[in-house]
C-alpha positions in Angstrom: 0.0 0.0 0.0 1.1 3.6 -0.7 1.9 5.5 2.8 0.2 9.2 1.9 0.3 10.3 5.7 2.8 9.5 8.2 2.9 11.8 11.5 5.4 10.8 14.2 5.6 12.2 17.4 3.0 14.6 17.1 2.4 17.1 19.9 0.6 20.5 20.0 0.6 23.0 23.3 -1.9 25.8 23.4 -1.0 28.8 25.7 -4.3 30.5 27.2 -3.0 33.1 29.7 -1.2 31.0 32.0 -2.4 27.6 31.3 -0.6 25.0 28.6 -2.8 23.3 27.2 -2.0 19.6 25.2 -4.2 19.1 22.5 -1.6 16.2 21.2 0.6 14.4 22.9 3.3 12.2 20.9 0.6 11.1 18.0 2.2 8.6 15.5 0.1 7.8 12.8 0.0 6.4 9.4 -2.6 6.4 6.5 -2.2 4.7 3.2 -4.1 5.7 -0.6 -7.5 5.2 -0.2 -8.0 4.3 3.1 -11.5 5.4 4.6 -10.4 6.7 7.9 -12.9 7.8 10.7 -11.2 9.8 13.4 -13.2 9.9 16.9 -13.3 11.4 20.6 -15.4 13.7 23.0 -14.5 17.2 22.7 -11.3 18.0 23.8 -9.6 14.8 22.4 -7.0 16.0 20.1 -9.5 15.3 17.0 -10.0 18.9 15.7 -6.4 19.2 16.3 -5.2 16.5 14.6 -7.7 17.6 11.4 -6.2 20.9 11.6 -3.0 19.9 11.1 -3.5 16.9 8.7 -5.2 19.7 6.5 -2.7 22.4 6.8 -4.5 25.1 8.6 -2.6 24.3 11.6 1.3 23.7 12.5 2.5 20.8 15.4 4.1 22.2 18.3 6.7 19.3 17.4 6.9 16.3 15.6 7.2 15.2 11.8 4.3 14.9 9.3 4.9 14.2 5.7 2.5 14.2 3.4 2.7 12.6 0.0 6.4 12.4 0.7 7.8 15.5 1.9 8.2 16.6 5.6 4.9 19.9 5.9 7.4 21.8 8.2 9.7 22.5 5.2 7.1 23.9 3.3 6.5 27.5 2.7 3.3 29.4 3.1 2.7 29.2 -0.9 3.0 26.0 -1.1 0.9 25.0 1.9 -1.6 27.1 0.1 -1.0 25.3 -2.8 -1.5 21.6 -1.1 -4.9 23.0 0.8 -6.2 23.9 -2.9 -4.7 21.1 -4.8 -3.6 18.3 -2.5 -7.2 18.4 -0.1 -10.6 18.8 -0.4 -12.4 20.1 2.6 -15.9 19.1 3.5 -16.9 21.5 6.6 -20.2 21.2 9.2 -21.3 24.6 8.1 -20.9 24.1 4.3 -18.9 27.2 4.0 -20.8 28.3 1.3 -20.7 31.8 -0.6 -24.2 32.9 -0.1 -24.7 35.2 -3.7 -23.0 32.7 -5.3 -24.9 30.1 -7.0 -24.2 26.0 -6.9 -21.9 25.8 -9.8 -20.1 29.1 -8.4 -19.1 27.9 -5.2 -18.0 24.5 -6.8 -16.0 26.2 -9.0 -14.1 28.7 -6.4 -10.7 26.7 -5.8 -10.2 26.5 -10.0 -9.8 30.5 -10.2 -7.0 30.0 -7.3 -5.4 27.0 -9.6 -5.6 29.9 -12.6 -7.8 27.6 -14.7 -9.9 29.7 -17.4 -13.6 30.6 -17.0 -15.0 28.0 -19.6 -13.0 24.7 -18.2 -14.4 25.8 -14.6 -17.7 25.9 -15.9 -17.5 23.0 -17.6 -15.6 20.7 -14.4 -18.1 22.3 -12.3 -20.7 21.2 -14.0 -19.5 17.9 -14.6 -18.9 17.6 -10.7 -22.7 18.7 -9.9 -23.8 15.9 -11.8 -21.4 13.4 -10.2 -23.0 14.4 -7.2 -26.7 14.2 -8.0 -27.5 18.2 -8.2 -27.6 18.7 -11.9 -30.8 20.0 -12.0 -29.9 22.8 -9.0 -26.7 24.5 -10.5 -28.1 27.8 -10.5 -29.9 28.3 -7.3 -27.9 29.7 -4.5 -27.4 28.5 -0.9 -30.7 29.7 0.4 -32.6 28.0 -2.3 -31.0 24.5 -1.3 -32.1 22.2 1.4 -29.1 21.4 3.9 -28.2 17.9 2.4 -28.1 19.9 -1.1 -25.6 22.5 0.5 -23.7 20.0 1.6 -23.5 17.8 -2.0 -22.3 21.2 -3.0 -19.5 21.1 -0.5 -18.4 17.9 -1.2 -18.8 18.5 -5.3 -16.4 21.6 -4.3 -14.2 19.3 -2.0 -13.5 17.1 -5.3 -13.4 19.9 -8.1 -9.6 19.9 -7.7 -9.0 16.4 -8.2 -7.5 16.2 -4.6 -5.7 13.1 -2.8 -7.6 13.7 0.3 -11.3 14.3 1.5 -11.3 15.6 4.5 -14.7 16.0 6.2 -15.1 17.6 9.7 -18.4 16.5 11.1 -19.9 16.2 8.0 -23.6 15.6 8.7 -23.4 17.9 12.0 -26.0 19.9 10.5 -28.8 17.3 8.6 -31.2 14.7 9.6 -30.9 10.8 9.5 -32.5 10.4 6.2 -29.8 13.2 4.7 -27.1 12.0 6.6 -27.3 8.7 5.5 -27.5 10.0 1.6 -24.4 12.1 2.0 -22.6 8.7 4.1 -23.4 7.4 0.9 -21.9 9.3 -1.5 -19.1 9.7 0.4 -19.0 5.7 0.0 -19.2 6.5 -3.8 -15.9 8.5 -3.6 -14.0 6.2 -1.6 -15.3 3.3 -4.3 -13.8 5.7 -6.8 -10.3 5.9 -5.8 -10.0 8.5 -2.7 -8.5 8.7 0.6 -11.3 9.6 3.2 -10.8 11.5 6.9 -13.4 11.9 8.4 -13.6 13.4 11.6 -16.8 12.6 14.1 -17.9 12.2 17.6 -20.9 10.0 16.1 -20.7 6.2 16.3 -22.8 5.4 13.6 -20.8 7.8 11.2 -17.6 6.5 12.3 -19.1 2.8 11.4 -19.2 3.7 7.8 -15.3 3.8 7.6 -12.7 0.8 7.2 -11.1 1.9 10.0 -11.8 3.7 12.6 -8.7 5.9 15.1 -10.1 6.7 18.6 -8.3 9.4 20.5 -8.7 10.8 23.9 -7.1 13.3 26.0 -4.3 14.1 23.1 -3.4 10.4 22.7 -4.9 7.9 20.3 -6.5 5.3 22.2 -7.6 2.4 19.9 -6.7 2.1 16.0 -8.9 -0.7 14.7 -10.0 -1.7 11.3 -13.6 -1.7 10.7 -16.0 -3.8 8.6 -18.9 -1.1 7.0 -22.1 -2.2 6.0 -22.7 -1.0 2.9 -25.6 1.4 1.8 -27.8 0.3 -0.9 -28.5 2.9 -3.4 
C-alpha cells in the first residue's frame, strides 16, 4: 500500500493566559491511498487538532508529518496554500458556502486559485454537480437548497480539484438521519472511486461507515482498529 500520511511524534501545546494546554501528545500515525479513515473522541480529544493539522490550517508544536512524501514543516506558506487547494478537499459542518454565489459558483471557487480559465471551470463544475446528484440545481444559490443539497455542494467543491484527500469535519453535523445517510453514501461513492477519506466525528454510527476507525482521547490515540462497513444500498 502507498503510505500518503505519516505523522510521528506529534504534539501541540496551546497557551491561554497561564495555562498549557496539550491538545496532542506524541501522535504517530499512518494512513495509506484510499484508506477510509474515521477519526473519533469527546470534545477536547485532540481530534479537531489533529484535522487541523493533517489539513494544513494548523502547524505541530513538534513532531514530523509528511504528506505525499515531503516533511509539511519545510514547506513555505505558498505552497501550503498550494496543497490546501490542490492536495485536499475540505468538507466542513457549516458548508462554508458563498451565499450570492450560485451551486456551480461555489464548486468552482478553488479553480480561479489554480488559474484555470472561465470556460473549463464551468465546464468541471458542471461535470462535478452531476457526479454528485444536483444537476438539475446548479443555478440556485445556498438559500434555495435544502441542507443535504448544500452539503452535496461542498463535497462537489471538496472534489473539483481532483484532490488526494477528502477531508470531512463532522460532515452531517447539520442534517437529519435520512440526509445523513444520503451524504454517508456518497461519500462511499468516492472512496469506491479511488480516494483517501478523513473523516472526523464524535458520532458512532458515522464513524461505522469507515474501514477503520482511530479513537483518540485526551491528546493520545487510544484504539486504531479496522472496521467492517455495511454497505448502503443505493
Amino acid at each position: 500500500m502507498q503510505e500518503i500520511i505519516r505523522i510521528t511524534a506529534l504534539t501541540k501545546f496551546y497557551t491561554i493566559g497561564q495555562e498549557t494546554i496539550k491538545a496532542l501528545n506524541g501522535v504517530d500515525l499512518s494512513i495509506n491511498k484510499n484508506e477510509y479513515v474515521a477519526l473519533m473522541g469527546p470534545s477536547g480529544s485532540g481530534k479537531s487538532t489533529i484535522m487541523n493539522i493533517i489539513g494544513c490550517l494548523d502547524t505541530p508544536s513538534s513532531g514530523s508529518y509528511f504528506l505525499n512524501g515531503p516533511d509539511v514543516a519545510g514547506l513555505t506558506d505558498n505552497q501550503l496554500a498550494e496543497i490546501r487547494n490542490k492536495e485536499i478537499g475540505f468538507v466542513f459542518q457549516t458548508f462554508n458556502l458563498l451565499p450570492r454565489y450560485t451551486a456551480i459558483d461555489n464548486v468552482a471557487l478553488p479553480l480561479i486559485y489554480s488559474g484555470v480559465p472561465v470556460a473549463e471551470r464551468r465546464a468541471r463544475a458542471e461535470k462535478t454537480l452531476k457526479m454528485v446528484g444536483l444537476g438539475d440545481r446548479m443555478h440556485h444559490k445556498p438559500n434555495e437548497l435544502s441542507g443535504g443539497q448544500r452539503q452535496r455542494v461542498a463535497v462537489a467543491r471538496a472534489l473539483i480539484n481532483n484532490p488526494s484527500i477528502i477531508l470531512a469535519d463532522e460532515p452531517t453535523g447539520n442534517l437529519d438521519t435520512k440526509t445523513s445517510y444520503e451524504i454517508m453514501a456518497l461519500f462511499q461513492d468516492i472512496h469506491d472511486a479511488g480516494n483517501t477519506i478523513i473523516v472526523v466525528t464524535h458520532e458512532e454510527d458515522i464513524a461505522r461507515h469507515a474501514h477503520r476507525i482511530v479513537r483518540l482521547r485526551d491528546g493520545i490515540i487510544e484504539k486504531d482498529e479496522a472496521n467492517s462497513p455495511q454497505r448502503l444500498n443505493k
